[in-house]
C-alpha positions as CSV (number, residue, x, y, z in Angstrom):
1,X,27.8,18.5,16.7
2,X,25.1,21.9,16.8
3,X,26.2,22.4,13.2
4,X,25.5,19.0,11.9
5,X,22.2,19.3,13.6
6,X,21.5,22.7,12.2
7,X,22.8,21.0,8.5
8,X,20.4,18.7,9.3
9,X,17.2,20.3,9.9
10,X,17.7,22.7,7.0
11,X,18.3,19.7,4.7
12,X,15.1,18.2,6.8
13,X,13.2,21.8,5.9
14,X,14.5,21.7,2.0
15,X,13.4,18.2,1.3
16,X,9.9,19.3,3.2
17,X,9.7,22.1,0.8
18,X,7.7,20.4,-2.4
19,X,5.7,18.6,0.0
20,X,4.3,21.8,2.2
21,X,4.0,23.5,-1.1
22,X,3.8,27.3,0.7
23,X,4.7,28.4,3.9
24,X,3.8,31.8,5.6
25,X,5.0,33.6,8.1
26,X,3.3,36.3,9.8
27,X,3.2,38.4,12.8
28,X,0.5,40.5,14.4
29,X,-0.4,44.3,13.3
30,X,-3.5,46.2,15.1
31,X,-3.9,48.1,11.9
32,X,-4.5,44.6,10.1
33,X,-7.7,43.8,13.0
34,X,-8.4,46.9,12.5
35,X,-9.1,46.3,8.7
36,X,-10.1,43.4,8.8
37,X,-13.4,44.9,11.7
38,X,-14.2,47.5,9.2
39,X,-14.3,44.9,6.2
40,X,-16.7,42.2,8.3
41,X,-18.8,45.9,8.8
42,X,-19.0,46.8,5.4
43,X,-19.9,43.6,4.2
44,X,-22.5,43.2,6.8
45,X,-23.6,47.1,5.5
46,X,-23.8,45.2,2.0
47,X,-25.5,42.5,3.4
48,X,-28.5,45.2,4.4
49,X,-28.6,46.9,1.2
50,X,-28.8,44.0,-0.7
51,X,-31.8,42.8,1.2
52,X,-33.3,46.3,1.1
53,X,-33.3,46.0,-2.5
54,X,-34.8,43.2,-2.4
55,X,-37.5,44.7,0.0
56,X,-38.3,47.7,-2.7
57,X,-37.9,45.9,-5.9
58,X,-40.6,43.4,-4.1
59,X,-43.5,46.3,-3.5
60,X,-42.8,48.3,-6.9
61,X,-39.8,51.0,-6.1
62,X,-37.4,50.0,-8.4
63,X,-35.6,53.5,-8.5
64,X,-34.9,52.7,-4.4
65,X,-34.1,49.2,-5.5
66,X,-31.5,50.4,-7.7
67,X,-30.1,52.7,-5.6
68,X,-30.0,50.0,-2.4
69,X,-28.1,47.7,-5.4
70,X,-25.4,50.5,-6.4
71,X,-24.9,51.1,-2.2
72,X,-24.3,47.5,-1.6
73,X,-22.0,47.2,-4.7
74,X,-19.9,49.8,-2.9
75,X,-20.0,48.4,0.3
76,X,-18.8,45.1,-1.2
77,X,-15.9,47.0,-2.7
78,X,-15.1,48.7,0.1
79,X,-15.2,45.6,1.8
80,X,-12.3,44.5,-0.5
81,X,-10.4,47.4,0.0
82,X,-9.9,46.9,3.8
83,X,-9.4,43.5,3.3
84,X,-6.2,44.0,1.1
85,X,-5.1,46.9,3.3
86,X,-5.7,44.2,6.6
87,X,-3.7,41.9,4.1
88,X,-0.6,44.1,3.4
89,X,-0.7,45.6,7.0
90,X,-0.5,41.4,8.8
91,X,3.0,41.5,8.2
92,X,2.7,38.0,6.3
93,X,6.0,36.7,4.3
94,X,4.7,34.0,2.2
95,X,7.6,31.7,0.3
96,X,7.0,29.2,-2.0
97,X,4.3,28.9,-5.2
């Protein structure tokens, strides 16, 4: 009887398969958060840069506006860096497409 239910729910999951198109599967890591905080801080650091070049290009100082523009770009990578580390760190198993 438990194995015809177990036959069944797999059969149940396999037919489900196309339909749900991707499942994932993932478990909690504190050096994922931990990523993830510094990412929403760097891009909130880009964020300020970007509007202090805004600020300096607006009054003249387009040397300062060019330097603000190259420290956001980095932030905004940087950014993208933690969020692929907080990405391989969550201990996600995706299956499917």
């Amino acid at each position: 009887m438990m194995r015809s239910i177990y036959a069944a729910a797999f059969t149940a999951m396999l037919a489900a398969g196309p339909a749900m198109g991707q499942v994932v599967i993932q478990t909690q890591d504190p050096d994922a958060a931990r990523h993830e905080r510094r990412a929403q801080q760097e891009r909130a650091d880009a964020r300020f840069e970007n509007q202090q070049a805004r600020r300096r290009a607006a009054v003249g100082d387009y040397a300062g506006a060019a330097e603000a523009q190259r420290d956001a770009h980095r932030d905004w990578h940087a950014a993208r860096r933690q969020d692929e580390r907080a990405r391989d760190e969550s201990g996600a198993v995706i299956i499917g497409r």
